[in-house]
Structures are given as structure tokens and as C-alpha cells.
N, C-alpha and C positions, 0 to 999 in steps of 0.2 A: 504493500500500500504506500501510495505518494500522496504526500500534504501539498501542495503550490500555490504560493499566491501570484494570481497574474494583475494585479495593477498596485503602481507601486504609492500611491496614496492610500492604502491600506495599512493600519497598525499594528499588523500583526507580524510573527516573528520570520516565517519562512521564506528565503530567501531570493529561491532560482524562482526565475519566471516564465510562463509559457507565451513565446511570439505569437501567436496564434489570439489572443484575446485582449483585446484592449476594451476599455469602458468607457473612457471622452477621450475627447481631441485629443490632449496634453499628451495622449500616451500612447499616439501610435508613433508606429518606427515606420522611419525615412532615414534617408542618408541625407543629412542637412547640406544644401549648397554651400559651399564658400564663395562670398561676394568677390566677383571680378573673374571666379575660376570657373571651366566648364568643361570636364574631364568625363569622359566615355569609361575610365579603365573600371573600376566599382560595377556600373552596367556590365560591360562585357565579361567580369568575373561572377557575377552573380549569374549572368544567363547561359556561360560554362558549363553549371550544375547538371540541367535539362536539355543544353538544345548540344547537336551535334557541328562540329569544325566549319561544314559547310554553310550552316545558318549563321554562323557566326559571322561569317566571312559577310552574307549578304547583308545583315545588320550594320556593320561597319560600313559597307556603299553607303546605305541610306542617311549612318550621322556623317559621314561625308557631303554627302548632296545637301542635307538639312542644313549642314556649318556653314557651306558654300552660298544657300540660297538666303539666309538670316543674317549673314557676313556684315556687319557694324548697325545692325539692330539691336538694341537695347531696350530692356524690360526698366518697369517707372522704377525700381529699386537698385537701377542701375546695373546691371548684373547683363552679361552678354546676353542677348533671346536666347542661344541656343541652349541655357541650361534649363530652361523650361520643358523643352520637348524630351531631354534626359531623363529629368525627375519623373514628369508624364510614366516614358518607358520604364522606369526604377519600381513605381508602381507598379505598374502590368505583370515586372517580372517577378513582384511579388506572387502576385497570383497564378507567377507559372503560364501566360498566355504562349501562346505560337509567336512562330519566328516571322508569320505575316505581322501578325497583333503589334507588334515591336517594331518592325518595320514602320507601320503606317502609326504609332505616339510619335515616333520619331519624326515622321515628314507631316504630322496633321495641320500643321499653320501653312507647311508652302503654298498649296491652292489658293489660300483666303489672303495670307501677305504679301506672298511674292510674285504673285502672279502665274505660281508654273500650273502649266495644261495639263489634263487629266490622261489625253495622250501618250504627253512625255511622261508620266509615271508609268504609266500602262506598260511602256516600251523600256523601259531599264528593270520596274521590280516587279510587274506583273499586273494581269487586270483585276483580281484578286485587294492587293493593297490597294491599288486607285481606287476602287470602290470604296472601301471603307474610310480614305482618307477624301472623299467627295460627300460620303453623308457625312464628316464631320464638319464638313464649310460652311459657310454660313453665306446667304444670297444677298451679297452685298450691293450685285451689279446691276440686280432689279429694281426698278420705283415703286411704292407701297402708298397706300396713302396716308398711313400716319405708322409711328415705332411699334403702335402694338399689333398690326398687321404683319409688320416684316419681322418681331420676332416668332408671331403664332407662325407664321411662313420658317421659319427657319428651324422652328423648333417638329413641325409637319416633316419637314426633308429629313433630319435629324432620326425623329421614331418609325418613321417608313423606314429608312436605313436597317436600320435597329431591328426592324422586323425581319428583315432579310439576313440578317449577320448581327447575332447578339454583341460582339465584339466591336458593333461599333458606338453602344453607349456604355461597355466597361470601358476603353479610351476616353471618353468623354465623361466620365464620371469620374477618373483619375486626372485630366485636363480640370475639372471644377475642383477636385479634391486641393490640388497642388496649388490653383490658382487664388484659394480662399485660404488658405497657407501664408501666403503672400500678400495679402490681399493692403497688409497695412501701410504701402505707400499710395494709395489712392485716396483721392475727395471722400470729406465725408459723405455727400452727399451720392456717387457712386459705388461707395463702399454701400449704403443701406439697400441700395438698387440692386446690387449683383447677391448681396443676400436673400434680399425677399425673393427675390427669383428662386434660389439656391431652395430656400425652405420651400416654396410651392412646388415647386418641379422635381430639382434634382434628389431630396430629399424625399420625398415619396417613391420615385425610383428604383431605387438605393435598396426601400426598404419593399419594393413588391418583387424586387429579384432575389430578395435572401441576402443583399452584401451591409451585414449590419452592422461592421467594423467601421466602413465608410459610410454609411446612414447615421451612426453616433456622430463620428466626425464633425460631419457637414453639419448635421443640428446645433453640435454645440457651438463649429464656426462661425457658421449665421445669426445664434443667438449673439454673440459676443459682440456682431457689427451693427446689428438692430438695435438691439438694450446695452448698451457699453458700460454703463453704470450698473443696472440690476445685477449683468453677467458678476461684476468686482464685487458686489457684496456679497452676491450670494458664495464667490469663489473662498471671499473671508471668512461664509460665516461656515462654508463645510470645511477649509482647513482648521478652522476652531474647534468644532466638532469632533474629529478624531480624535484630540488629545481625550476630551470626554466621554468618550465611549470607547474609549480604546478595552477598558476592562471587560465590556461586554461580551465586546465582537472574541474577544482571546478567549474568556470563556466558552460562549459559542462553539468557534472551533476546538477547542479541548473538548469537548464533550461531544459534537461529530465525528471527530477524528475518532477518537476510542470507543466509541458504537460500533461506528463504521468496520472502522479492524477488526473488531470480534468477530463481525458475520463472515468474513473471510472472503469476502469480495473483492476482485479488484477495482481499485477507487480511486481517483484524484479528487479532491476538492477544493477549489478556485472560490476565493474570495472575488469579491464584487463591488461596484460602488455606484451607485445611480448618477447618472451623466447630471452636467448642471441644470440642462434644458428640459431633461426631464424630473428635477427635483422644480424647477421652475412652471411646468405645466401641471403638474401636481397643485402645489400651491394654489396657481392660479383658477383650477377649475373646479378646487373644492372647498375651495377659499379658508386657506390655513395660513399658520406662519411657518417658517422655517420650523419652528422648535416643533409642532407637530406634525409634522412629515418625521415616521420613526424607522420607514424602511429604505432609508440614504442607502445601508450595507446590506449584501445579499451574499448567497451562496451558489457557485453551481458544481453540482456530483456528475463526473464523468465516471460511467462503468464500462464492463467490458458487454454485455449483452443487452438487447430488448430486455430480455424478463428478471435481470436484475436491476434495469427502473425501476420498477413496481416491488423488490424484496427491498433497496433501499428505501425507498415511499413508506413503507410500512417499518421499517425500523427507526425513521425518523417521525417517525407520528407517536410510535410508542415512545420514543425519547420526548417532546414536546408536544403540547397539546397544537393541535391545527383549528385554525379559525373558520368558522362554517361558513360557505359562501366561498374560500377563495381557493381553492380547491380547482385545476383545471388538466384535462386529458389533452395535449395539444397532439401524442402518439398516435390514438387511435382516431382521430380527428387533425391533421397537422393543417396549419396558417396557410392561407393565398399560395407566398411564395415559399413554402416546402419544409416551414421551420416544424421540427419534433421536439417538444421538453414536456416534464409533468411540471409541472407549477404549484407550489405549497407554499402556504403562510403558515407559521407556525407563533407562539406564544412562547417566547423567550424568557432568558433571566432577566426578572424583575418588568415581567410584561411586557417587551420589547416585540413589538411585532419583526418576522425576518421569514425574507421568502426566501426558498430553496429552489432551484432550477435541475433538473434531473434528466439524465441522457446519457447516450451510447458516445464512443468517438465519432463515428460516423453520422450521428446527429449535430455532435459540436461543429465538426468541420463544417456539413451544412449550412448552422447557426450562426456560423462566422463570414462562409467565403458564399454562400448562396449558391446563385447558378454558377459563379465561376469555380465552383467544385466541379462541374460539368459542364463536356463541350457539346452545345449542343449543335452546331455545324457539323461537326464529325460524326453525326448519327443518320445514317440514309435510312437505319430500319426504325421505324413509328413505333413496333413494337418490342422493341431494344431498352427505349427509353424508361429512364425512371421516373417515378411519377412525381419529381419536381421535374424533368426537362420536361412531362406532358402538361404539366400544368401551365408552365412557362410558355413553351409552345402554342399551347390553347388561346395565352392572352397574346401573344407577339401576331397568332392570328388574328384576333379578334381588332388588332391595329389594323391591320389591313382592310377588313371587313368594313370597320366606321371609317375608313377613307373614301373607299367607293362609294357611300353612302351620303357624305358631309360635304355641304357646300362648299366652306371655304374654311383659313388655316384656322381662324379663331374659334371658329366651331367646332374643328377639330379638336382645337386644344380643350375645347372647356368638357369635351365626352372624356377624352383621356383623362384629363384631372380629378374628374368624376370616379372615374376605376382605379384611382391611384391611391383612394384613403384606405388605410389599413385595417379597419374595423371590419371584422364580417361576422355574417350569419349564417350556420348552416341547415340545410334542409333536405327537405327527400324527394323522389321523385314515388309515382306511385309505386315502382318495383325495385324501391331500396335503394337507388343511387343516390350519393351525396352529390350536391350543387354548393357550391360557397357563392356568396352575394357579398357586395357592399352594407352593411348596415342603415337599416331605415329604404330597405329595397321594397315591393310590393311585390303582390302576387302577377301582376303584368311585365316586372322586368324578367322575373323566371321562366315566364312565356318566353319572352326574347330570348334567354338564354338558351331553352331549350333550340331554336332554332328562328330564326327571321320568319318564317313562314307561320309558324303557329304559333308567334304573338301579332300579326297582322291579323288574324285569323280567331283570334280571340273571343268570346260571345261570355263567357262563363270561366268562374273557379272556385275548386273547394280546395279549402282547408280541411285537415283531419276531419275526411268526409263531411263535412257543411260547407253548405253555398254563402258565399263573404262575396263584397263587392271587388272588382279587381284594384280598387285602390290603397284595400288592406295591407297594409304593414306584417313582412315574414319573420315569425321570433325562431330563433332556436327549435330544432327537434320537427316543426313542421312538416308534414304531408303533405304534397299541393298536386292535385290531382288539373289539369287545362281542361277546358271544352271548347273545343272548335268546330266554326263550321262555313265551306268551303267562299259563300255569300260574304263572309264579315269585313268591313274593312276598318284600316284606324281609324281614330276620333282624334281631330286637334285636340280634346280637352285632354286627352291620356297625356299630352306633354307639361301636366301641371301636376300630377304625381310621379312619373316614373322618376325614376334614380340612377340606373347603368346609362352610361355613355353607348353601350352598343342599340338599349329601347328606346335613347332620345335620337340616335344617330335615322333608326330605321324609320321611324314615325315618319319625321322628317324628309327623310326621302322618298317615302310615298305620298304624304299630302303634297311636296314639290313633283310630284311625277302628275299625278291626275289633276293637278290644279295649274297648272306649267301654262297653258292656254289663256286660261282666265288671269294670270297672275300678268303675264305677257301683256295683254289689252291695258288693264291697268294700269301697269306701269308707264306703257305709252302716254297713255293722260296725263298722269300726273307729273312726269318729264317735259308735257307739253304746255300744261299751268305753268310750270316752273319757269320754264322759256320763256313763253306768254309774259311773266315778270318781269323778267329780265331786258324786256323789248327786243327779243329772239325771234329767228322764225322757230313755229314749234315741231319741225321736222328737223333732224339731225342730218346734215349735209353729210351724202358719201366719204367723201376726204376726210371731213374733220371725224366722221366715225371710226374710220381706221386710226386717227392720233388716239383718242379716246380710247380705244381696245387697248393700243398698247399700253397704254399708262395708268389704264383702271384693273387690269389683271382677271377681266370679262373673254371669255370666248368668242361673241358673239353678243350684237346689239340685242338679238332676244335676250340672250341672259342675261347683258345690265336691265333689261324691262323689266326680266321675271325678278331679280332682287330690287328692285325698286317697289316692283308689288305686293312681295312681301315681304316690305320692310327693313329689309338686309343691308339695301341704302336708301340716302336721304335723297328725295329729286332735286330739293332746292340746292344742295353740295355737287349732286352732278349738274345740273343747269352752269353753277358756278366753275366748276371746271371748262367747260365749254365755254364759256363768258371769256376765260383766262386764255383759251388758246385762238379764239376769233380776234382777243384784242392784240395777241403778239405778232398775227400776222397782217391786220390792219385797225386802229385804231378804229372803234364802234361811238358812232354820231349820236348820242342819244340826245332825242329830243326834248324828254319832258325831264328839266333839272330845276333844282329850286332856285334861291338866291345865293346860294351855297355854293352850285356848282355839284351838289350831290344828284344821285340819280330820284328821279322819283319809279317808285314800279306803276308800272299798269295796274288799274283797275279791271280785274280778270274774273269771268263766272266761275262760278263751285263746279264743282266733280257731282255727277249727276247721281242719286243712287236710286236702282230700282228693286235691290232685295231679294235677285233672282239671276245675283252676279257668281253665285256659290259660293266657295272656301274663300276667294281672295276677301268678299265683303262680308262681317261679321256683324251680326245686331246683337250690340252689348248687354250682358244678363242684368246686370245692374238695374237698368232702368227701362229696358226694354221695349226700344220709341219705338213708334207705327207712324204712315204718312197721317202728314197732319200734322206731327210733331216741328218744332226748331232743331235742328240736328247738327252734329259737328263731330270731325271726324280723326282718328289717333292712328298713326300709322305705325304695326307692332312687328318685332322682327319676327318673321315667319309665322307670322298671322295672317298679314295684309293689312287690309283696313277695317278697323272696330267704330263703329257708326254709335254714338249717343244722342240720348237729348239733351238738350244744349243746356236745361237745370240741373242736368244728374253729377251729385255733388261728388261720385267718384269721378268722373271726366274734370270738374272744377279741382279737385286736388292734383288729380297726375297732369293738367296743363301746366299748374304753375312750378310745375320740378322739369318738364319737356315741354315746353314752348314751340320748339319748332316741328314738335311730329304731329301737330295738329293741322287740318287743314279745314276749307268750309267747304258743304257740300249741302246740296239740298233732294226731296226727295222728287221724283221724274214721272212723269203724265202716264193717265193708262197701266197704273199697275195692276196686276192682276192676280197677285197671291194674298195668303190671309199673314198675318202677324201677332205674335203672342203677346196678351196683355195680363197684369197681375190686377186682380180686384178683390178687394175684403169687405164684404157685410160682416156687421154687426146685427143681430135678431135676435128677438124672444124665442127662448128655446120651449116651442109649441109643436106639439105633434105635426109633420109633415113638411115645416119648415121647409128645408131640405127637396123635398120635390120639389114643392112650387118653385123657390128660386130657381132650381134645374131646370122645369118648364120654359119659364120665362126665358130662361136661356136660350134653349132652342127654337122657341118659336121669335125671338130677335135672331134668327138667322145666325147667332153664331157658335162657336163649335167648345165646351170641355176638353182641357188636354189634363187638366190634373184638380185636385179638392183636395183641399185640409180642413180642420175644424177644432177651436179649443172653444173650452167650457168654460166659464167667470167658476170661482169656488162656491156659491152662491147657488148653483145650476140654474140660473134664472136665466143668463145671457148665452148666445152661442156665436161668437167669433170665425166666420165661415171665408177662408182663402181659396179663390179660385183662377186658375190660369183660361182664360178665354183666347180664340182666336178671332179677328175682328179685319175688317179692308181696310180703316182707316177711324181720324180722330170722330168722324162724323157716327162712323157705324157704330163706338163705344158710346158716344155720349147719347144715341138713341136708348140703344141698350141699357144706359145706368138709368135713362128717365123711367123706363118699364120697370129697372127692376126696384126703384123708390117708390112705386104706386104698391110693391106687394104688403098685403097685411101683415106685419110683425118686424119688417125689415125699418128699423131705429136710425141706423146711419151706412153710406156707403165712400167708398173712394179707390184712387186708382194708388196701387201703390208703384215707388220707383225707389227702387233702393232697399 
């Protein structure tokens, strides 16, 4: 039996430490640069170990080509560039990557700095690295219309890559790791940007691959550039800490150690220390002080077998009592990205709460190095794979799948983000397979999961056989039985519950597929008002459409039409681009300008609406205007246009936070369908009540779509809500005058809101 402690902010006595486990930043191992020095030989001695003479040899071309193409480039801390793409590779070779992998840390900035072609790499080190050294560049040469397009753009190239060759965001997560290392000669003010970045993106990453040596890291880096201040107290107040608990935790281990050895197992146990960021996220979400946060120190038992987890588990439970509730099987259920531990809390000396982490080596290394324990390029057989590179696989696919799907990078980005929180829940399907979900998923994203086709398809779902709406929330342990059937299609509203990026991506690209017509007209209009303002013609001249394509990253003037219609852009910002490129090639005479010399806009008619425009026009639930009403209209991304009436106090609040997605519209001659209205009596609750209002109904020509009804506590009153269908303001107010003549009916009115 081996005692080790692996992190050396721990108070306890044993000495050697295991490289393989670090617990914050502070404490991983790199070969620290020397300022001004940029020495290959360290790299080429470490990667001796693994790779053979002749990899060597091509490694050496590549920091050749890299020094040559970086040649009087400087990094802000002064330090030649070229020791950046070393370190990059110093990590990689930590992880043991290929002699490609190494290659392409090494040359990953030439594309993006220096300009060399993808070609020339292609032709010295193979097409192989050029690839992966092209989804590490970033698309600097294209025009975007603002930085968060061109980063969702870059970070799009990036996870496509990535899908194709996992290798090329562990480069790129070694590229973030080294560069937030370093990070501290830069602006404050781009110091907290490449952070939050760092925390949203690369840090969820990090931890949905399994690499959670570099997921500590990076959290507790970016904390430290976010909160600069918090990070230093709190660093104070856990080096203070140890001296005061140093008694504990020695305890502690004295008395696992010598359990442990009796049962005759083999054992290591690893001391632990909670990252800063995560004693800081603690605090913060369960709102303590430091001083109650008791589980700063932790344990993890590395055995030799599966089924001495569980003889440990129980020898450690008879030694201390365990706390009910935290008790967790992560073996026989393992995490997203592939992690295995049992997880115990127990009740310490002197009430000390302290969790024990428990697993095989082969779990450890998992828990540490993620997928980079496995190549999963190197695997042609599906059925070879373990079931972290399947699981991995499944999601690197499921990249691909919401690409095809998603309009554009931003949308992309925000599904991926979505599938990147760590929280899940798992479930079954009816014949026992387990599904892992995002947490706070519904019974509709599990439709999607099981396949694109029968969550479109969708009609019905049980839980642990009962029928629940598909908006329900999946907990733990769940059964979820789909009903499909072959008629059904999505609902825009499904995209106000689901929760996977893959069921927001698909929705999405079915309502843009059958609505793509309608959505096209629209947009034309409303491009054409726009113009119309601007004292434009409102047709877009051939010529200037081809400038336009190129520089709005549209396919096709349909397609700027169809995101114009639904919302995806603003008309009046593309009218103004257009505006921009008519005045640079000849200045535009406008007539009507004030005293100012400003423009005045034209006085232009509303957007026509007749209600029978489908998905792109939407009649807002809220207040649910009929012709006849004042209407005014919100133009919503992937909605289209949401039509109100012009008092409904939810239209009056989101105007005055988006001003310009409002536009005026009025309703258009000759309509011909009916429209839903909400109306509530008030009546004496008298035998039959209820019919006669019903009568009345029908025989005013218009139609029930739904009835509610509450009772005063009194039972004297009865509160009657009903949804009517009506042609117009004329047809309802016939209607209310019939239904105030019925006997018992007290008061009537239209509700909106």
C-alpha cells in the first residue's frame, strides 16, 4: 500500500507526488519559459520517450519552418513568438499526442500571422497537418458585420474542425491553456475579455471531453482575470486555512491509511484541495462564507479493481458515518464525458464534513487526461470503441448534425453552449437504455435525441407510463416512452421550452424550411419600407446586390429576404448598408433635409397585414388583436413578425428596451378568416347559466375554441373565461351587446393580457 499526496498545498506529511493530478492552476507542471530564450531541446527530449527517430526528424522541419516564418515576432511579454508554439507543443507532448499533433502546435499561428498557404503546408508536412493547422485559424480575411459574428464565425470553423479530428481543439485548448499562463502583460480591459471567453467556451470544453487537469486550470485562470481581488482573498484566506486544519486532515489520513491497509487492498490515496473557483462558486451559490465551506480538503482512493471501489466504499463508511443524500454511483452511471468515481461524504473528526472520491487507475487516468487517454482518429472500427470515445463520438457528431441545421455562426454557437453545461440527467428509454440530457431538458429534447425525425414527429409523451405535456421537465430514473405520428409537424412554441442545442437547432430548420416562401415575401417588404426611408428605390439594383452578398455573408438575395423575415436581420441596418455603398460610388441628392442639412425620411405606408400570411406573421397571445384593432408590429429573431395591439402593455414594455424592431403596420381589406378573442362574464351562478351564454354564442355566428370557469367562495358568483372566434372588432362588439341582454350575466369584457 502507497500513501501520496499529489498537491502540494496540502498539510500533510507525504512527500512524492503523482504528475498525473493536479487541483488549481498553481500546480500544474510546464517547463516554464525563460524570457528572451526559445529552445526546442526539452520538447525534443520529452517526445524521444514515444515517438520514433523519424518523427523526430519531421518535428524538427516544422520548429524550423515555425522559427523561420515568426522570425522577429514578439509576444507583449517580450519573449520571441516562437516560444509560444513550443510550450503549445510541450503540452501536447504531455498528453503523449502524435507526431502530426506536434507538428501542426508547432506551425498553428503560421496561417493566421504569416500569411503561409495551406498548400505550402500541404506540400512539405502533409495534408493531414494542414488541416488541422486551418481549423485552428481564425477568418480574419473575411468582413462580418460586427466582432460577435466573426468570433461565433471562427469559433463555427474551429468545432467543425474538431469534429473531424478531435486533435484539433486539444491544440487549441493547450494554445488557451499557455496563453492565459501569460496572459498578465495584456490590458486590463482584454485581459477580462479573453477570460470570459475562456470561462464560457473553452472551459466547458475542457470539461465535456474529460480533460479536467486543464478545465481546473483554465477556471481558476479566468477567475483570477475576472475577480482579481476576490481570487487574492480568497487565495489568503485558504492559505490561512491549512495551518488550521492541518490537525484534521493528518488525522483523516491516519485513520484511512490504516483501515485501508488492513483490508489488504491495493491502494493509493491522494489528498485533494478544492480549486479556488470552485470554493468561490460554492460560496457564491449557497450563499456562505468562507469559514462554512468545510469541504476545501478531499480524498481520492485509487484501487486496483472495479469491485474493490465498492469493498473500499464500505470500509470507509464503517470507519465514518456518510451523510444521507451525498452518496453518488458515477461507475455504474458514468458523466457526459466518461468520468467513473463513487463519491462519499462522510462525517469527520469533530464533524468535519470530507468527500472521498473512489476508482480504479484506469478511471483516474480517464478523470484526468479525458479523451486524450484515447485516440479516437485511430479507431476505423465503431465497434472497437470505448464507451467514452462513443460517447464523445456521438457528441462530435451531433456538431455536425446542428451545423447542417443552423443558420448562421451565432446560432450555432449558442446550441453548442447549450450542450456544453455539465449538469445532467439521466433516463431511460422504454427498453432500458440510458440517455444522458442536459439538466432542466424536457420530454421533447429526448424526442430529438432519440433521432431528428421523431421529435418533428412528436404528438405525445409518457413518463413512467402517464401522459405529461411535452414541456415537462426529465428528473433522474425517468421512463419516457415518445408517441409519434407520421402527420405531426413542429410548433414554433416548442422553441420556448426545449433545452438541447440539437431540438433548438432542428425546430429551427424546419419552420425555416416550410416557411422559407413566406418568410422571402416579407422580407422583401420590409427591405422595401426600409429603402422607401431612406429615399431609395425599393428594389435592390443587380450590381449593388452582388456588393451586398459579398459583404453580408448571404448566399443569395432570397436568403438576406428570408432572415430579414425572420428577424435574423434588421431591414433598416441593411437598407443602411446599401445607403453606405450607393453613397461611395456616387454621392445621393437627397431632397427633403431640414435646416440642419440632416436627412428627413419619407413619410412611408405600414406593412399590410392580413393574418393568413402563416408562420412568418404571428398574432401575439398576449392581447390577441382582431381587424378593427390599432396594431403595431415586433420583428422577432426566427419568429418573423408578432403583430399586437397597439395598448397591449406587453408590446408597450419590450418597445421601450427595442425601439427599432418595431415597425407600423395596419390590418388589409377583405379578410377572410376568423380571429381569436378572450372574453370573461361575470354571472349568477343559476342553473343553466352556462348554456344560454353558449347559445348566444352560436347563434352570434361565432365559434368556442376553449371555456374556463371559477366560483367566488360564496358560490353565489361564477367567473366564466371564454376564447371566441370573431371576423372582426364589429363582429365582437355585436356579440358582447347579445351577450349583456342574457338574464344573470352582471358584467362583461374583453380581456388583453
Amino acid at each position: 500500500m502507497s500513501l501520496t499526496q499529489t498537491d502540494s498545498t496540502l498539510p500533510i506529511a507525504p512527500s512524492n507526488r503523482a504528475a498525473s493530478d493536479r487541483s488549481g492552476s498553481q500546480n500544474a507542471t510546464t517547463t516554464p519559459v525563460v524570457p528572451g530564450v526559445a529552445s526546442v531541446t526539452h520538447l525534443t527530449n520529452r517526445l524521444a520517450e514515444y515517438l520514433t527517430p523519424s518523427e523526430l526528424k519531421k518535428i524538427k522541419e516544422a520548429y524550423r519552418f515555425s522559427d523561420e516564418a515568426h522570425l522577429g515576432q514578439m509576444r507583449m511579454s517580450g519573449e520571441p513568438y516562437i516560444s509560444h508554439p513550443i510550450a503549445v507543443a510541450e503540452i501536447c507532448a504531455d498528453w503523449k499526442l502524435d507526431a502530426q499533433a506536434i507538428m501542426a502546435a508547432l506551425l498553428h499561428d503560421v496561417m493566421e500571422d504569416q500569411d503561409v498557404r495551406k498548400d505550402e503546408l500541404i506540400e512539405r508536412f502533409g495534408a493531414p497537418v494542414a488541416n488541422i493547422v486551418d481549423g485552428l485559424s481564425k477568418l480574419e480575411k473575411l468582413e462580418f458585420q460586427s466582432q460577435v459574428e466573426a468570433q461565433a464565425e471562427n469559433f463555427r470553423k474551429m468545432l467543425l474542425a474538431m469534429a473531424r479530428d478531435v486533435r484539433v481543439i486539444l491544440i487549441k485548448l493547450a494554445d488557451r491553456l499557455h496563453n492565459m499562463r501569460t496572459l498578465g502583460s495584456m490590458a486590463p480591459a482584454k485581459k477580462r475579455r479573453i477570460a470570459r471567453e475562456t470561462m464560457e467556451v473553452y472551459v466547458p470544453i475542457a470539461h465535456r471531453l474529460g480533460l479536467n487537469n486543464i478545465y481546473r486550470e483554465l477556471q481558476d485562470l479566468a477567475f483570477s482575470h475576472l475577480y482579481p481581488m476576490r481570487y487574492r482573498v480568497l487565495g489568503k484566506a485558504v492559505k490561512a486555512a491549512r495551518g488550521n486544519r492541518r490537525e484534521v486532515v493528518s488525522k483523516i489520513l491516519e485513520s484511512v491509511s490504516s483501515t485501508l491497509e488492513a483490508t489488504g487492498i491495493p491502494v493509493q490515496v491522494y489528498g485533494r484541495e478544492k480549486t479556488l473557483y470552485g470554493i468561490y462558486t460554492k460560496m457564491a451559490s449557497k450563499h456562505l462564507s468562507f469559514s462554512q465551506v468545510l469541504d476545501v480538503y478531499g480524498f481520492r482512493i485509487v484501487v486496483d479493481s472495479f469491485a474493490n471501489c465498492y469493498v473500499a466504499l464500505g470500509t470507509l463508511h464503517a470507519l465514518f458515518k456518510p451523510m444521507p443524500g451525498k452518496f453518488k454511483d458515477y461507475i455504474a452511471i458514468p458523466k457526459l464525458n466518461g468520468y467513473q468515481s463513487l463519491h462519499t461524504t462522510l462525517i469527520g473528526p469533530y464533524g468535519t464534513p470530507v468527500e472521498f472520491q473512489i476508482r480504479t487507475q484506469e478511471m483516474h487516468r480517464v478523470a484526468e487526461s479525458g479523451v486524450a487517454a484515447h485516440w479516437l482518429y485511430k479507431e476505423d472500427d465503431e465497434n472497437n470503441l470505448s464507451d467514452l470515445q462513443q460517447r464523445t463520438h456521438a457528441w462530435l457528431q451531433s456538431l455536425l448534425d446542428i451545423q447542417k441545421q443552423t443558420g448562421d455562426s451565432a446560432e450555432f454557437l449558442e446550441h453548442v453552449k447549450v450542450d456544453l453545461f455539465p449538469d445532467s440527467v439521466y433516463v431511460f428509454t422504454p427498453k432500458s437504455k440510458i440517455i444522458a440530457l442536459p439538466r432542466g431538458a424536457t420530454a421533447l429534447d429526448f424526442a430529438y435525441t432519440i433521432h431528428t425525425d421523431v421529435g418533428d414527429q412528436t404528438i405525445a409523451v409518457k413518463i413512467n407510463l402517464e401522459q405529461v405535456p411535452l414541456r415537462t421537465e426529465l428528473r433522474n430514473g425517468d421512463i419516457v416512452e415518445i408517441i409519434t405520428a407520421p402527420t405531426s409537424r413542429p410548433n414554433p412554441n416548442w422553441l420556448s421550452f426545449v433545452r438541447t442545442g440539437k431540438a433548438r437547432s432542428a425546430i429551427r430548420h424546419h419552420l425555416r424550411t416550410i416557411n422559407l416562401t413566406e418568410s422571402i415575401e416579407l422580407g422583401r417588404r420590409l427591405l422595401a419600407q426600409a429603402l422607401t426611408t431612406l429615399n431609395l428605390p425599393p428594389d435592390v439594383e443587380p450590381a449593388l446586390a452582388e456588393r451586398l452578398l459579398n459583404e453580408s455573408s448571404a448566399k443569395s438575395l432570397e436568403d438576406l429576404y428570408a432572415d430579414i423575415g425572420v428577424g435574423k436581420r434588421m431591414a433598416a441596418l441593411v437598407a443602411r448598408h446599401i445607403l453606405s455603398l450607393v453613397e461611395h460610388d456616387t454621392p445621393v441628392m437627397h431632397p427633403d433635409v431640414d435646416s440642419h442639412g440632416e436627412l428627413v425620411p419619407k413619410k412611408i405606408d405600414p406593412v399590410i397585414i392580413y393574418g393568413s400570411e402563416g408562420i412568418s406573421v404571428q398574432l401575439a397571445s398576449c392581447c390577441t388583436p382582431i381587424p378593427g384593432d390599432d396594431i403595431i408590429a415586433q420583428m422577432k429573431r426566427d419568429q418573423g413578425l408578432v403583430v399586437h395591439a397597439l395598448d397591449c402593455n406587453v408590446a408597450r414594455r419590450q418597445r421601450s428596451k427595442e425601439p427599432d424592431r418595431w415597425i407600423d403596420v395596419v390590418w388589409g381589406a377583405d379578410i377572410e378568416r376568423r380571429f381569436d378573442c378572450r372574453i370573461t362574464l361575470l354571472a349568477r351562478n343559476e342553473k343553466g347559466i352556462l348554456a344560454r351564454v353558449a347559445a348566444e354564442i352560436g347563434e352570434s355566428d361565432a365559434n368556442i375554441t376553449h371555456v374556463g370557469m371559477d366560483e367566488d367562495k360564496d358560490n353565489l358568483m361564477t367567473q366564466l373565461h371564454f376564447t371566441v372566434q370573431v371576423e372582426d372588432r364589429v363582429h365582437l362588439a355585436r356579440l358582447m351587446r347579445n351577450l349583456r341582454g342574457i338574464s344573470g350575466v352582471t358584467r362583461l369584457l374583453r380581456e388583453k393580457g
